[in-house]
C-alpha positions in Angstrom: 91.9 81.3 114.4 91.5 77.8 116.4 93.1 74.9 116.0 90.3 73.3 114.5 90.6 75.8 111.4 94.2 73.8 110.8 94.2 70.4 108.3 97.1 68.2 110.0 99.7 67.0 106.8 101.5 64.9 108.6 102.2 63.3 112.4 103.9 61.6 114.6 107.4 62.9 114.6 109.3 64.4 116.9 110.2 68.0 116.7 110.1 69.1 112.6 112.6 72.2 111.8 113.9 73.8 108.8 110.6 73.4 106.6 111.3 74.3 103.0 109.0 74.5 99.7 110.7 72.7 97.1 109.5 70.9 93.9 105.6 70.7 95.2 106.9 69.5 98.5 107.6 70.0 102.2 111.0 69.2 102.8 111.8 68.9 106.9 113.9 67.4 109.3 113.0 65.7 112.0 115.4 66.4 115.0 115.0 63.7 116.7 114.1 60.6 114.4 117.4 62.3 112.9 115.5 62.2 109.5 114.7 64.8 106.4 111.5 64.0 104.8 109.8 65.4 101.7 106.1 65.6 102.3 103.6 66.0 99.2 100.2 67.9 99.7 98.2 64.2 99.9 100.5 63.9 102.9 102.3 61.0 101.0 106.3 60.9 102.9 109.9 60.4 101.9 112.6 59.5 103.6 115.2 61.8 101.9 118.1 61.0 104.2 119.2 60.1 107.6 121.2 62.4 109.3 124.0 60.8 112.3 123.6 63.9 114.1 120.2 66.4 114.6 119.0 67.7 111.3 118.2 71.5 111.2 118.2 74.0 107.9 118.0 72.6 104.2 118.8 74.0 101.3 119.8 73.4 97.5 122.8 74.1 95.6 122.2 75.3 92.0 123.1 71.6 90.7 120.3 70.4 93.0 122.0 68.9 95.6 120.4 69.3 98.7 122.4 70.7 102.0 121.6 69.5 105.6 122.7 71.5 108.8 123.8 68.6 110.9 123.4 70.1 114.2 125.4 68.6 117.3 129.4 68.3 115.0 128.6 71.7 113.6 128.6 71.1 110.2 127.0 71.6 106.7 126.3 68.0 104.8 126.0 67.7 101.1 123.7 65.0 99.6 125.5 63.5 96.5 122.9 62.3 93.4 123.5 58.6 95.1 122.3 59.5 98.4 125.4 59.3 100.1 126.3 62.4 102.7 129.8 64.1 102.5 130.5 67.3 104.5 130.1 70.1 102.8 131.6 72.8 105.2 133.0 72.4 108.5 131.4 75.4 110.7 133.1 74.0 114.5 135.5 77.7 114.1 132.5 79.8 114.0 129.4 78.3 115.9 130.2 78.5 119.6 126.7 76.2 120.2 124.9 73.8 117.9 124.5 74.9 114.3 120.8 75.4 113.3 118.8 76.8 110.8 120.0 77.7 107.2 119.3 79.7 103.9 120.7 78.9 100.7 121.1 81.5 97.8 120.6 81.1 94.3 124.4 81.0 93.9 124.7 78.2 96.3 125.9 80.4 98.9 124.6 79.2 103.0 123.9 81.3 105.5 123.9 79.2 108.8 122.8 80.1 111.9 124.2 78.4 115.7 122.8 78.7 119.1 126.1 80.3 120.8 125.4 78.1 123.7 123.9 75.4 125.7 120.2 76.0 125.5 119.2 72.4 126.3 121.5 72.5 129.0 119.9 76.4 130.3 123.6 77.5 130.0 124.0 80.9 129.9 123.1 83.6 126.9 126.1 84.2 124.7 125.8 85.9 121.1 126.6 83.8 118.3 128.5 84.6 115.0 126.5 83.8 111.8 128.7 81.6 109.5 128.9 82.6 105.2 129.1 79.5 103.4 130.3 79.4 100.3 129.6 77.0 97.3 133.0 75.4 97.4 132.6 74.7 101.1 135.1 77.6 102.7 132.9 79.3 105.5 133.7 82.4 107.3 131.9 84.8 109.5 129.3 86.9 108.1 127.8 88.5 110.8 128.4 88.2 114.8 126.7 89.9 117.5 123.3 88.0 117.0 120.9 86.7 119.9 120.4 83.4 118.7 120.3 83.6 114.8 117.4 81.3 113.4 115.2 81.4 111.0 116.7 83.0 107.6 115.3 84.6 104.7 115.8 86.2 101.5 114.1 89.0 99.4 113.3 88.4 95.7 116.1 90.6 94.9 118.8 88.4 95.9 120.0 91.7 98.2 118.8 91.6 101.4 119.4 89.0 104.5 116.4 88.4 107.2 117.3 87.1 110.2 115.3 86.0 113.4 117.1 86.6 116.6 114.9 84.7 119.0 116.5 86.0 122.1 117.3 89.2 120.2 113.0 90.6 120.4 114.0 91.3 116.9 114.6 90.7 113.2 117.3 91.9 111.7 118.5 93.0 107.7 121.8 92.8 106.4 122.7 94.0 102.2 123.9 91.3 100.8 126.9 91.9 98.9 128.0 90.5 95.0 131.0 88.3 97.0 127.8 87.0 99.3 129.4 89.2 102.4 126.8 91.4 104.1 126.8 94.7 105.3 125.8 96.4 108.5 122.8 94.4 111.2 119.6 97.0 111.0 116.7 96.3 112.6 113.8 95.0 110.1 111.6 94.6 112.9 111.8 95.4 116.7 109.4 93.8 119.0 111.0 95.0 122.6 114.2 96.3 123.9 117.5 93.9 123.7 117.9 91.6 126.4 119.6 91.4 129.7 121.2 89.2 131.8 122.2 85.9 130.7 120.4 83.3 132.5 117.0 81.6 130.8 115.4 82.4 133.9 115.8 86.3 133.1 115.5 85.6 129.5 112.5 83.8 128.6 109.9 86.5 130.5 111.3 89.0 128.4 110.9 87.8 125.1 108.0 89.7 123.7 108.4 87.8 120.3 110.6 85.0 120.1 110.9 84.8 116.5 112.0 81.0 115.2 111.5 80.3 111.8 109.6 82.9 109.6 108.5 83.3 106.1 108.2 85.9 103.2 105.2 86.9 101.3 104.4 88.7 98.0 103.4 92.1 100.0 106.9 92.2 101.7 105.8 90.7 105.1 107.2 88.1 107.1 105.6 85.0 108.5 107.1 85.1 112.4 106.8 81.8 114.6 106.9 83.0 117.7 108.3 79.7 119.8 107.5 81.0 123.6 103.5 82.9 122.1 101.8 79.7 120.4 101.4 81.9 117.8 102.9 82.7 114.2 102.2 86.6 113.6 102.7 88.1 110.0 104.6 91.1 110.5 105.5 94.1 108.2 108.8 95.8 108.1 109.2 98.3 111.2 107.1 96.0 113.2 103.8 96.3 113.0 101.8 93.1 113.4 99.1 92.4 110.6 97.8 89.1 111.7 98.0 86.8 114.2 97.3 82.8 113.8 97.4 80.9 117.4 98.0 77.4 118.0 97.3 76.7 121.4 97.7 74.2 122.6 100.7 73.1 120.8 103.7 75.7 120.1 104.7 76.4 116.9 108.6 76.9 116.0 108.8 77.1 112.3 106.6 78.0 109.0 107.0 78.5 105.5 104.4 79.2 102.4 104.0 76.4 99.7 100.9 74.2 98.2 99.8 75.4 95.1 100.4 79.0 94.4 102.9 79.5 97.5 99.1 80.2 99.2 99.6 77.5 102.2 101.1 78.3 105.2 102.9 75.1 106.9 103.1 75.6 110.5 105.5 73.0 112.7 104.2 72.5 115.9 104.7 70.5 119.0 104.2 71.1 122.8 107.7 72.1 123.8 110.7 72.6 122.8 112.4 70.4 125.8 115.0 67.8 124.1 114.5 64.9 126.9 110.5 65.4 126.0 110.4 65.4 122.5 113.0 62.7 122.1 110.5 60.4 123.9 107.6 61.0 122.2 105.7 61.1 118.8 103.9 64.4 119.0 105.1 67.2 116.5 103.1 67.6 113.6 102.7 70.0 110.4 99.9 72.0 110.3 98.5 74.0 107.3 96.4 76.9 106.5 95.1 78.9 103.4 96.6 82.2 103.5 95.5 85.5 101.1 99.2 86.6 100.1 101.4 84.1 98.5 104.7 83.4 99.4 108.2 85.0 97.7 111.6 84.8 97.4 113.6 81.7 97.9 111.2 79.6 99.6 
């Protein structure tokens, strides 16, 4: 599919994460612009709330108060009714890099993801722990081990953890637990073998998939952005790719399913990923195209 195929929602940001379905609109932040916005499908924007540090992963407690990853001081924020921002849960014990992108369960219960290292500084690959959150604001580890834990989902069933290992060539699944806690890492999805060495250098040619923010659809496949391919890739459980969308030239580095019937897929793209670039510039954008199988789970 060429970029032609795509209808543009909105533009000139500077790097959109964390894009989330959520009363007929796009919710997003803006990394850069240190912004969350709400974006209806006319395109019309809010300015939900601005953020001191990077934005990253949104989410909702069951009172409707939203929750914003606030990257660079590792920690979960709380929007109150007012609009003012408290901190929700203080993850600086468990993310060794900047925090990132987030899940929230119907319960209320986060599932926040961290870098484990420098990336914008090409320090070198460590594994990063993947933090529990719970509704009251206690965190703890849930899960360590993980090559860069990004993009987060959940099945319908409330049971089952996805996560996106972008350095990891993999997705994996963890059981979900009544107290939240998760079992075991399996593999959901393996695209190559685990990586070695530490440096980007050795890194970055061997990421056959590296899978950012993803999606889950009524059939039980995931929505993949693939943030080194220009591509998202919809991808059924063992692996096996179904379809492929491309956005060259741009790269894309998030998605999720909304519009009307969960049928749209919103792509976030923007050339790089490069801090120093995107800071300077007004180029990311959300893209958007029809899709045959509707979204699930919590969007």
């Amino acid at each position: 599919m060429n970029p032609t195929a795509f209808s543009t929602l909105v533009s000139g940001y500077t790097f959109f994460e964390g894009p989330r379905w959520h009363e007929d609109r796009l919710w997003l932040s803006d990394f850069y612009s240190h912004q969350v916005i709400a974006v209806d499908m006319q395109g019309r924007v809010e300015t939900i709330a601005e953020v001191p540090h990077q934005p990253s992963g949104l989410g909702w407690l069951p009172d409707g108060r939203l929750l914003i990853v606030s990257m660079g001081d590792r920690t979960v924020l709380r929007r109150e009714p007012d609009g003012t921002l408290e901190v929700h849960a203080d993850l600086g014990q468990i993310a060794r890099g900047p925090a990132n992108d987030m899940v929230v369960d119907s319960k209320g219960r986060a599932y926040v993801g961290n870098f484990g290292f420098d990336l914008m500084g090409r320090g070198e690959l460590q594994t990063a722990d993947l933090a529990l959150v719970h509704p009251d604001g206690t965190a703890q580890v849930a899960a360590q081990g993980l090559f860069f834990p990004n993009g987060s989902m959940i099945t319908p069933d409330g049971k089952t953890l996805l996560v996106n290992e972008t350095f990891g060539n993999r997705i994996s699944a963890f059981s979900i637990a009544e107290d939240g806690t998760l079992g075991p890492r399996r593999d959901w999805a393996c695209f190559g073998p685990a990586p070695e060495g530490r440096t980007m250098e050795m890194l970055l040619p061997q990421a056959k998939v590296a899978a950012d923010g993803g999606a889950l659809d009524a059939d039980g496949a995931v929505w993949v952005a693939d943030a080194m391919g220009k591509r998202v890739l919809r991808v059924a459980e063992g692996g096996r790719i179904l379809d492929e969308i491309r956005t060259d030239p741009q790269g894309v580095f998030a998605c999720m399913l909304g519009g009307p019937e969960r049928r749209t897929l919103f792509l976030c793209v923007a050339p790089d990923f490069d801090a120093k670039r995107r800071t300077a510039a007004r180029e990311a954008a959300v893209w958007s195209v029809a899709v045959a199988v509707p979204g699930a789970g919590l969007p």
